[in-house]
C-alpha positions in Angstrom: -30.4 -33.9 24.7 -30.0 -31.4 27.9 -31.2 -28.2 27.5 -29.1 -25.6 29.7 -31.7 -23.2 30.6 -29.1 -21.7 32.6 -27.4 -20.2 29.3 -30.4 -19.4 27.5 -31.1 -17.3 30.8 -27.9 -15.6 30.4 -28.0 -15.5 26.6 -31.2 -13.3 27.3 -30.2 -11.1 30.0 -27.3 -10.4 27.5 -29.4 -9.3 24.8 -30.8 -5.5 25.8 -34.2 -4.3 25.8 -32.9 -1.3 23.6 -31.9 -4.1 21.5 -34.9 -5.9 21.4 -37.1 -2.7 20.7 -34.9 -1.7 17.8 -35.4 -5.3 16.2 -39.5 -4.8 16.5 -39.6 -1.2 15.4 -37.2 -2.0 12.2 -39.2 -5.3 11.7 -42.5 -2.7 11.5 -40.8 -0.3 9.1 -39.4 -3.1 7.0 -42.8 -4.6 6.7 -44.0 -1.7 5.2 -41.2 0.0 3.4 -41.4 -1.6 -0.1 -45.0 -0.5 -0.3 -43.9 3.1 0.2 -43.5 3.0 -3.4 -46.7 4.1 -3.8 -45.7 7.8 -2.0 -43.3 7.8 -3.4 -45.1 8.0 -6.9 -43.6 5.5 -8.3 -44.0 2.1 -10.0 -45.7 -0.6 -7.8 -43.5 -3.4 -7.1 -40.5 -0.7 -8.5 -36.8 -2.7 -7.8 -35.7 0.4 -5.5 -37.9 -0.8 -2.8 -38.4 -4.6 -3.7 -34.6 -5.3 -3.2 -31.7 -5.1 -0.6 -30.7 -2.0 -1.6 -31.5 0.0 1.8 -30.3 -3.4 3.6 -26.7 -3.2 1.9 -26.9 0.9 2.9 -27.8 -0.3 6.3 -24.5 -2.9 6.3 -22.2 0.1 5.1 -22.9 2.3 8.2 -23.0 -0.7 10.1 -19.5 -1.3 8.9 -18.2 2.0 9.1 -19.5 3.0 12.4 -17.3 -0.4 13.7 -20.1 -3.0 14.2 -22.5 -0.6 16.3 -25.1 -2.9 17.4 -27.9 -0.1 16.8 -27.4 -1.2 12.9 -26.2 -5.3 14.0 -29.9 -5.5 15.5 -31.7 -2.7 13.0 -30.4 -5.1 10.3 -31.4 -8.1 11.7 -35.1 -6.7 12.0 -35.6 -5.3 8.7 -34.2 -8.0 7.0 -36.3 -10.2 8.1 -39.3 -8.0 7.6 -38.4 -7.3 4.1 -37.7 -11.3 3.2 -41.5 -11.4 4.7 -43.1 -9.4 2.5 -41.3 -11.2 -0.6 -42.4 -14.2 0.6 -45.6 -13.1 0.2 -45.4 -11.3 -3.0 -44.0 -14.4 -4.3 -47.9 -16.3 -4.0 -49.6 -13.5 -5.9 -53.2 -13.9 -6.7 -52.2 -13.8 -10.3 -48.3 -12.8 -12.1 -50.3 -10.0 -13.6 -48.9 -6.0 -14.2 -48.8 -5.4 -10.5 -47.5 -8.5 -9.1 -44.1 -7.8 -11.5 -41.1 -5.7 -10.5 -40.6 -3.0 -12.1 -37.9 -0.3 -12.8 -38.6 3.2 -11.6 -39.5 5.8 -13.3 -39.9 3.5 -16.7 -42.2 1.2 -17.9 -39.3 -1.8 -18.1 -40.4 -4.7 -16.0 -38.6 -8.2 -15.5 -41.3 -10.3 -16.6 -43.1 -13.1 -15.1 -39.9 -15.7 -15.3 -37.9 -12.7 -14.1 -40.1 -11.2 -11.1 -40.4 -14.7 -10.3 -37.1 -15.4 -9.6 -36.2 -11.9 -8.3 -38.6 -12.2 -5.6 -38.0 -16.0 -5.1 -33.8 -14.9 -4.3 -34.1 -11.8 -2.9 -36.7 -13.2 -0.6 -34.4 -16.1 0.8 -31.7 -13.5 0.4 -33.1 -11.3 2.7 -33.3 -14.5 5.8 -30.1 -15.1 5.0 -29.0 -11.2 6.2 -31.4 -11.9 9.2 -29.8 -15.1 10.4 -26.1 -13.9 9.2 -26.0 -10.9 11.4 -27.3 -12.6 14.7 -24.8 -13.4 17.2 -26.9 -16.2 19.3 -29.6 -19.1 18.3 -31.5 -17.3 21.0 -31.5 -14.1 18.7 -32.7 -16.4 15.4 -35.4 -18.1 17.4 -36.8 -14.7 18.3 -36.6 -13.7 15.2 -38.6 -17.2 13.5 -41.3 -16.3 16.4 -41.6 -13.2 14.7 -41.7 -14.2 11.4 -44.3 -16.9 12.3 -46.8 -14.7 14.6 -46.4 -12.1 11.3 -47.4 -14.9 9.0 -50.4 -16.1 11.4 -51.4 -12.7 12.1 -51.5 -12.4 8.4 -53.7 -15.2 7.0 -56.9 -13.3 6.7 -55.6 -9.9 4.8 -53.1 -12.1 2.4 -55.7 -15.1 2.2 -52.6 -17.5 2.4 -50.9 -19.7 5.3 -49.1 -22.8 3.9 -47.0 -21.5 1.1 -45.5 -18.6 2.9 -45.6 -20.9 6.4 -43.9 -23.4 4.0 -41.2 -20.9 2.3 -40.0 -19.1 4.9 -39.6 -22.1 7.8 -38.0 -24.1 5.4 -35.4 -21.4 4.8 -35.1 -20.5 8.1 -34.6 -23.4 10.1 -31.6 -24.8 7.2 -30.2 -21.2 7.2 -30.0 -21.1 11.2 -29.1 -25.2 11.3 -26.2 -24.4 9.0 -25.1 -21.2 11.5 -25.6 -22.6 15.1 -24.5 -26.3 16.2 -27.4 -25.8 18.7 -30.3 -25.7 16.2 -29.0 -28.4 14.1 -28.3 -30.4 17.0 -31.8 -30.2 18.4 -33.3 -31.1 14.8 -30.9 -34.1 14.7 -32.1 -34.7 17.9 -36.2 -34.5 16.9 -35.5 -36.2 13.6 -34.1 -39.4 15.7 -36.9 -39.3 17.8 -39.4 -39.6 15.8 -37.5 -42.5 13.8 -37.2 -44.1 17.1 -41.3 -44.2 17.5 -42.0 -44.9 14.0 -39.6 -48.2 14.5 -42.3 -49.5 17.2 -45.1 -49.5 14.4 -42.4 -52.5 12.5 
């Protein structure tokens, strides 16, 4: 397999700074968003902020406003940000009172079994949204660098690499495999590889 550096060079000068800046400062704020629950004064782990509710708001405006690629690359970021931090609310020390969603303003919760699989979906969910609206493999390879270096940077405050590692580059590489003939090319290509060198050991 021939990599043409040539387009990745050009996929990159096509992608703007701008662009690249609002990806980083939306991955930030969606990293930190459903925790704002707690100014907010309400419930911890409350299904406003634990859910794609401010994604699908996002993808209205985008949609409205005729694909402006403020919201295209603003999507991208906190979507990605957001199916991060369910990742890791989904390897809770313990499925206690606050690792369950809640509804706000109520005491209702979704129970273990419930939180569980509302966390596990909207987590892969959220990737999904990430990879949909990108526009190059270029764009989801930044974005699984990002994901990844979060994850790393992580390991001491969550106490947790594997899982999450596990989770999320599972999803994103058949997500991104299934979108671009590139990706899934080059894993096709890795996978035959490394069948070829096992061979030698017979």
């Amino acid at each position: 397999m021939i990599i043409d550096f040539t387009k990745v060079i050009e996929i990159f000068e096509s992608m703007s700074f701008i662009g690249l800046i609002l990806i980083w400062m939306s991955f930030l704020i969606g990293l930190k968003f459903p925790d704002w629950d707690f100014k907010l004064k309400i419930k911890h782990r409350n299904i406003l902020t634990h859910s794609p509710i401010m994604l699908w708001i996002m993808i209205y405006f985008y949609n409205a406003q005729k694909d402006v690629e403020v919201f295209r690359f603003s999507i991208m970021g906190f979507a990605l940000a957001l199916g991060l931090h369910m990742i890791f609310d989904f390897f809770p020390k313990g499925w206690s009172r606050g690792a369950l969603i809640y509804f706000p303003y109520c005491r209702i919760c979704l129970g273990v079994k419930g939180s569980k699989g509302f966390i596990f979906l909207t987590g892969i969910y959220c990737i999904f949204l990430s990879i949909k609206y990108s526009q190059t493999y270029i764009e989801v390879l930044i974005l699984t660098l990002l994901g990844v270096y979060t994850i790393v940077k992580n390991i001491k405050k969550e106490e947790k690499f594997f899982r999450p590692f596990t989770f999320f580059a599972g999803v994103c590489v058949f997500l991104s495999a299934v979108k671009y003939d590139e990706i899934s090319n080059s894993i096709t290509f890795i996978v035959h590889l490394i069948f070829e060198k096992v061979k030698i050991l017979f």
